[in-house]
C-alpha positions in Angstrom: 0.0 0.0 0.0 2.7 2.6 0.6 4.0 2.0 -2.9 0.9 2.5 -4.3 0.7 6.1 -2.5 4.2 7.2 -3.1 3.6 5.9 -7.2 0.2 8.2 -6.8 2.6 11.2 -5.4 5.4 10.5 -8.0 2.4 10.6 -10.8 1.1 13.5 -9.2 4.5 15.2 -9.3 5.0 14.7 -12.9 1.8 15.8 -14.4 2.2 18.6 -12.9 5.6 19.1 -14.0 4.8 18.4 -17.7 2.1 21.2 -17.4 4.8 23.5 -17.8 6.1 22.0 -20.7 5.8 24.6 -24.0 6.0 24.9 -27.5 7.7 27.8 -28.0 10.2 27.7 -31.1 13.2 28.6 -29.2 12.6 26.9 -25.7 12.7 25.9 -23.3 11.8 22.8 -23.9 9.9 22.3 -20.2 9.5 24.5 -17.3 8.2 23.6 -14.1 7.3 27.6 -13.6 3.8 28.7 -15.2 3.7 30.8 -18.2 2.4 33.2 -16.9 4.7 33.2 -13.8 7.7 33.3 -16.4 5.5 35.7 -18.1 5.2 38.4 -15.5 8.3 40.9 -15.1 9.4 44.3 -16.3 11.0 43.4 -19.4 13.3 45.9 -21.2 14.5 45.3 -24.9 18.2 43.7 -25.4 17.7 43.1 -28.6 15.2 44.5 -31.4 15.7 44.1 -35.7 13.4 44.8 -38.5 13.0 42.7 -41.2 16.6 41.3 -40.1 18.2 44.2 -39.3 19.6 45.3 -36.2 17.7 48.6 -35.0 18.5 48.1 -31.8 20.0 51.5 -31.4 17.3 53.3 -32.2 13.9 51.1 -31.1 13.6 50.9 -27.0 11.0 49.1 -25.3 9.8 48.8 -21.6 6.8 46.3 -21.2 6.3 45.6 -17.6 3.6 42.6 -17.4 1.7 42.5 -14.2 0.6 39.3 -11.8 -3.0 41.2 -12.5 -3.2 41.3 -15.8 -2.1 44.6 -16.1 0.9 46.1 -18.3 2.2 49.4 -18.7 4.1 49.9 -22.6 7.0 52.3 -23.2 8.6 52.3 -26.2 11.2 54.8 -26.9 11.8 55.4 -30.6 15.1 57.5 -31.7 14.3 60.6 -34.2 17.0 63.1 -35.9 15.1 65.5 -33.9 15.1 63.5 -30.6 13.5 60.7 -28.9 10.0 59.8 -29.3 8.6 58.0 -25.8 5.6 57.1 -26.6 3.3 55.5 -23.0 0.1 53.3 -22.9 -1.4 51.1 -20.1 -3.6 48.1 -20.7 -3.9 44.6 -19.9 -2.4 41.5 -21.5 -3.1 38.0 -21.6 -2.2 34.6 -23.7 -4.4 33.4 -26.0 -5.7 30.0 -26.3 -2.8 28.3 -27.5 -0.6 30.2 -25.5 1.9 30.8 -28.8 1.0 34.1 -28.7 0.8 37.2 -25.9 -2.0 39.8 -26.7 -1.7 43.6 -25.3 -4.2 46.1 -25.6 -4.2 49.1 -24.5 -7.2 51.4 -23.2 -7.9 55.1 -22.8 -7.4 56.4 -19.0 -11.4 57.0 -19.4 -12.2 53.2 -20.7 -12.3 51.5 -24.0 -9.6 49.8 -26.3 -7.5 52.1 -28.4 -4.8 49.2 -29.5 -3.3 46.8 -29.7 -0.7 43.8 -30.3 -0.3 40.5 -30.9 3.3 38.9 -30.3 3.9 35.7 -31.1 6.2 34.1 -28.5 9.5 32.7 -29.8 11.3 31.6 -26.1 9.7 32.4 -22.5 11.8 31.8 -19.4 12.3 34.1 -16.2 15.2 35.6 -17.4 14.3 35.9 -21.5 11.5 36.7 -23.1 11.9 36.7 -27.2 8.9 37.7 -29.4 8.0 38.5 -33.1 5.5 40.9 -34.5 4.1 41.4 -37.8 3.2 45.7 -39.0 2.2 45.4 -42.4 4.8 43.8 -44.4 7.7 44.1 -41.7 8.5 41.3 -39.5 10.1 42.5 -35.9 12.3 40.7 -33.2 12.5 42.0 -29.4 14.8 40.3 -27.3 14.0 41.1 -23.7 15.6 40.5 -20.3 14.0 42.0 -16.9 15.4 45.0 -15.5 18.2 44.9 -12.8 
């Protein structure tokens, strides 16, 4: 009879442990950490290119995901005449399949007035790598959380 319980527990364990098993292109391959626990951070952009190329120089972004749902958007977009810091709140969420992490973002006084679909290439606590399509150019944003 003890075997039987500890074989229960062991089972037990392990489904649980393969629930945080992913999809994601580039990894990882299984997590024991929710996505949404890996998910929720203030992620800053390490790396961002267009169509392939690095414009990491001038394209900044802040996205800090909240445990409520919640995320506050910064991007920070470098002009011959200066920066352009551009601010919008929202919430955020996976969608069904959980390939890909919606934003949308609502006026202080209520309603939607945008939004984004990313579509999630690697999602650990430490990296968080996405692509996003704007009319015929594909984007990458590497992210790490902020220090």
């Amino acid at each position: 009879m003890r075997n039987f319980v500890r074989v229960l527990i062991l089972l037990g364990v392990v489904s649980v442990g393969f629930s945080g098993c992913n999809k994601y292109d580039e990894g990882p391959a299984f997590s024991l950490r929710s996505k949404t626990f890996r998910a929720t951070n203030n992620w800053f952009t390490t790396v961002a290119a267009k169509n392939g190329i690095d414009v990491t120089a001038d394209t900044r972004i802040g996205i800090n995901l909240k445990s409520d749902g919640t995320v506050v958007y910064q991007d920070t977009v470098a002009t011959a005449e200066g920066d352009i810091i551009t601010e919008r709140r929202g919430v955020w969420e996976f969608d069904n399949s959980a390939e890909n992490l919606l934003l949308v973002f609502t006026n202080p006084g209520g309603g939607a007035i945008g939004a984004k679909i990313w579509y999630i290439l690697r999602l650990t606590t430490d990296e968080l790598w996405v692509t996003e399509t704007i009319g015929q150019d594909l984007y990458r944003y590497e992210f790490e959380p902020q220090e």
